[in-house]
N, C-alpha and C positions, 0 to 999 in steps of 0.2 A: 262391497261385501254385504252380504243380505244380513237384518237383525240375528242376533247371537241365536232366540229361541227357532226360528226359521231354518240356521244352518242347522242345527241343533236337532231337528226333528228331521232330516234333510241327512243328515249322517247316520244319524238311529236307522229311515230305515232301508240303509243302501245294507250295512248291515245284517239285520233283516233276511234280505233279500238274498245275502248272500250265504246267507245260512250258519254262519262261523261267529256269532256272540247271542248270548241269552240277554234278553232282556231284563234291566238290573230294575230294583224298587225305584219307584218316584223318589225326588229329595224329602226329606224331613220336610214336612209343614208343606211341600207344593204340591195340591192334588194335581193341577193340570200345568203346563207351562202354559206363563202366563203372554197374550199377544203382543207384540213389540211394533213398534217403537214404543216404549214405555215411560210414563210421565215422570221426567223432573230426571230422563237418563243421565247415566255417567256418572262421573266424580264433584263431587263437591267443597269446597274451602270451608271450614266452619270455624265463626270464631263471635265468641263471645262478647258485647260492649254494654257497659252501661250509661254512655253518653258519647255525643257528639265528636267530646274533646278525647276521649278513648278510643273511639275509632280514630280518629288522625293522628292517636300515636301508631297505631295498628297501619296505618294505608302505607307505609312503605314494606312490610313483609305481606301485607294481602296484594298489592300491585305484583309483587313478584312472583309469588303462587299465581295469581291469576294470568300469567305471562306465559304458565306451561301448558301446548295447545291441548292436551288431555283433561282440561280440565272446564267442568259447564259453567260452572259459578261461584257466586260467593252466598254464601246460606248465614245471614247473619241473624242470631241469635238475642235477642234484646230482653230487658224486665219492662212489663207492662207501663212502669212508671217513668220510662224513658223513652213512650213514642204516646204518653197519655196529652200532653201540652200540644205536641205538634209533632210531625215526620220528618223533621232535618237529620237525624240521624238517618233515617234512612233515602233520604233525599242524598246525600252524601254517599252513602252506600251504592245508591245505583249509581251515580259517578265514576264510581270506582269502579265497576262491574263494566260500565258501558264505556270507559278509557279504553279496556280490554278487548270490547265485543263478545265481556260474557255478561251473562246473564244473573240475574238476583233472585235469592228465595228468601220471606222473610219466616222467622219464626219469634213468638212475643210468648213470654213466658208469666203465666198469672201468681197462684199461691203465692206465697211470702211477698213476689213484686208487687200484688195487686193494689191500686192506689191507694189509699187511707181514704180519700174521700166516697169511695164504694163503701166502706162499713159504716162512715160517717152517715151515710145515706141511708141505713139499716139492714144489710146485708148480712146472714149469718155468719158466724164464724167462731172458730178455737181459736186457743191460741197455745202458741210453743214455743215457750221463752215469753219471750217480749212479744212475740211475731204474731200476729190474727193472720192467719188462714181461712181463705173460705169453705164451706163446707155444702155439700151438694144436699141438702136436706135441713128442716128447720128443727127448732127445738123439741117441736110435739112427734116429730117423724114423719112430716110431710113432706116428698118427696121433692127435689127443686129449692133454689134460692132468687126470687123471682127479682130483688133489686138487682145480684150479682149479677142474673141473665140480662138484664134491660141494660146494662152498661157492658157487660162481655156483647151483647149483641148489637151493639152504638159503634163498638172500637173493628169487629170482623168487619161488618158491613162500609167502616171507613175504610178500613187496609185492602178490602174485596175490590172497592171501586180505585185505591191508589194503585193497587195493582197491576190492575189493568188498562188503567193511563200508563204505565211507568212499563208494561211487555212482562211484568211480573207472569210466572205460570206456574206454579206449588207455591201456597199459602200454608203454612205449618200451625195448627192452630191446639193452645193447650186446652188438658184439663183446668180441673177445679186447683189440681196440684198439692204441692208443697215445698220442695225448692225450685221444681223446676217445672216443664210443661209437660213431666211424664204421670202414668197415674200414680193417683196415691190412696190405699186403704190396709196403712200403717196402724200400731198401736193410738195413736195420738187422733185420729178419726175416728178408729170405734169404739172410744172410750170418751167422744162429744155425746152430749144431752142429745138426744134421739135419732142416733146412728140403728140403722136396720141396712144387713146388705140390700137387700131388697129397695130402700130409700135412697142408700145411695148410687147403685147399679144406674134405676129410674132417673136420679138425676143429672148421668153423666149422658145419658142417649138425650138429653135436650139439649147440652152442647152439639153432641152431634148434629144434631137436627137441624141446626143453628147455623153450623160454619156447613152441613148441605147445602141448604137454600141459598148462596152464595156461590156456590161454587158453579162451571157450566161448563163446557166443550170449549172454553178458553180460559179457564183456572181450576186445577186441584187444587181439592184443601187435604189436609193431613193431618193425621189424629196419630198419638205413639200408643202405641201396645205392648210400651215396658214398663214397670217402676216397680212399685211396691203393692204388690198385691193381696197381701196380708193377707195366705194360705188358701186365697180362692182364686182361681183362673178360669171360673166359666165365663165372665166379661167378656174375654177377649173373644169369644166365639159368639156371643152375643150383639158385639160393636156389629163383629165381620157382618154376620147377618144381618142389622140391620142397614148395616150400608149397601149391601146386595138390595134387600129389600125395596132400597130406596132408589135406590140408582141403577141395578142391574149387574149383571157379573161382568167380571174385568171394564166399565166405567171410569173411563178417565176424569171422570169427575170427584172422586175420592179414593185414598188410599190410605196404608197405613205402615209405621214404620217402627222397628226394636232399637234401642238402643244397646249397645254393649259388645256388640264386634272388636273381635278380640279377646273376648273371657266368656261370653254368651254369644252364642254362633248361630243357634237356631232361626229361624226365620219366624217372623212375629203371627202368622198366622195360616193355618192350612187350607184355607178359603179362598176361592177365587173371585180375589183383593188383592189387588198391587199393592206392592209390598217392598220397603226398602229398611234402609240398616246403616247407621250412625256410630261409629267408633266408642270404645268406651274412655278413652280418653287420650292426650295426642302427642302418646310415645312413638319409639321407631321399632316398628316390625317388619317380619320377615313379608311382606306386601305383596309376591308370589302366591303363599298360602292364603292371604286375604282372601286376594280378589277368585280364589279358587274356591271359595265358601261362597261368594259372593253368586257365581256363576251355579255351583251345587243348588245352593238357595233360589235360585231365578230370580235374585233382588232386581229392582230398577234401578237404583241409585246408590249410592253411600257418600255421605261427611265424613270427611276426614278432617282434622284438627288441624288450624292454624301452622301450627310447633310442629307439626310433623313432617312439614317440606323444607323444616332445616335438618331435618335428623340426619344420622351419617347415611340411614338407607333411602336419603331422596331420590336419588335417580333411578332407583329400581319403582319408585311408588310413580313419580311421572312416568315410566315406560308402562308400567302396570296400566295406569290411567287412561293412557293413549289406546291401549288395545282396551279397555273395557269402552269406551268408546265408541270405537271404532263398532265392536260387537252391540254394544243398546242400541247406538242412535242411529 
């Protein structure tokens, strides 16, 4: 069966032709449909660990999800400070992926995870609670955290080349953050000693810049275009662009992805940038309507939660999976 977008254009315009349906709007956020086979396609297992010994409680319900053929891989999820010493955890994780003959995405999540010895080193930062956070800008409002970068750029550049020893192909790479690897410019950011949107915008396009030059015609990297946006959203139109910029339009070399499928449905950007879409967290839904937003949206991929292939509506999300498959890849 030819890629979903291919039949897809391919049906519009027999249609068309035939004279009997008007041509409906584009989806929400997708100017063009995007070319397919599409980076990092299909369904995905997503599960969170903070060590080693966590994922081996996990490898018996992740062996079994990954046992359903609809599904690409295992997108595991980590804190910086659990792959900062060494990648056995994710050494272990491709084991498990490749028992299967699926494939592994990693994603390493900074803010709050980020190691203590990055601010030891003098890395800007708030903090909330107890918790230092980095922050994408210095005290005077100069743009950038150039310790934070020299080690965010030490740990890409490590996982870039494990990568691709290991068949890895979407590299998931955070913000500055705050719990997680989505953005963040919450209260608790622009109320740090010399927050300027503006300083902080600038300092998120040098991650970008950052997990670019790494990435090639045999690894996407991945930036999210969810979180906290603290009542400003021209960023995201800003990323898109300069990832066009950079790379060129639909470039499998970087894309980007929304969290919150299932309560937030839109697709993370209207730019032509791959683009996918991560569960908002890993109940049992109606998985029919899912992956029909999914399709709406032209996503390339989606995470789905761990928990969610035991839910009572599993076998509808494996058959879902199977045909979304079948359609990306």
């Amino acid at each position: 069966m030819p890629p979903f977008t291919t039949l897809r254009r391919f049906i519009t315009g027999l249609a068309l032709l035939a004279g009997f349906v008007a041509l409906t709007p584009a989806p929400t956020g997708a100017a063009t449909l995007a070319p397919g086979p599409q980076p990092g396609c299909g369904t995905w297992v997503l599960q969170q660990v903070s060590s080693k010994a966590a994922l081996e409680r996990q490898a018996p319900a992740i062996d079994a999800a990954l046992a359903n053929s609809g599904v690409a891989g295992l997108s595991l999820r980590v804190p910086w400070t659990a792959i900062d010493a060494d990648f056995s955890v994710l050494n272990r994780a491709a084991q498990l992926a490749k028992a299967r003959g699926k494939q592994l995405s990693v994603r390493f999540m900074a803010g709050e995870s980020t190691p203590a010895r990055v601010f030891n080193e003098g890395a800007h930062y708030y903090t909330v609670g107890t918790k230092k956070i980095p922050k994408p800008f210095s005290n005077t409002g100069i743009a950038g955290n150039p310790v934070f970068e020299r080690n965010f750029q030490a740990v890409v550049t490590k996982l870039a080349a494990w990568s691709r020893t290991n068949g890895v192909k979407v590299l998931h790479l955070p913000w500055y953050g705050y719990k997680w690897a989505e953005i963040y410019n919450g209260t608790d950011v622009q109320a740090a000693k010399g927050y300027t949107y503006d300083a902080w915008l600038k300092g998120h396009l040098k991650l970008l810049d950052m997990g670019i030059a790494v990435s090639g015609s045999d690894l996407t990297v991945e930036f999210a275009l969810s979180g906290h946006w603290g009542g400003n959203t021209t960023a995201a139109k800003t990323i898109a662009n300069r990832i066009i910029t950079t790379t060129g339009t639909w470039s499998r070399r970087a894309m980007v992805q929304g969290n919150g499928l299932g309560q937030w449905n839109a697709p993370a950007t209207n730019s032509n940038v791959y683009h996918a879409k991560q569960m908002v967290d890993g109940g049992d839904y109606d998985w029919a309507s899912i992956y029909r937003t999914l399709r709406t949206n032209d996503e390339a991929y989606v995470e789905v939660y761990l928990s969610s292939f035991a839910g009572p509506r599993k076998a509808s999300l494996v058959t879902q999976a199977q045909a979304f498959k079948i359609e990306r890849c």
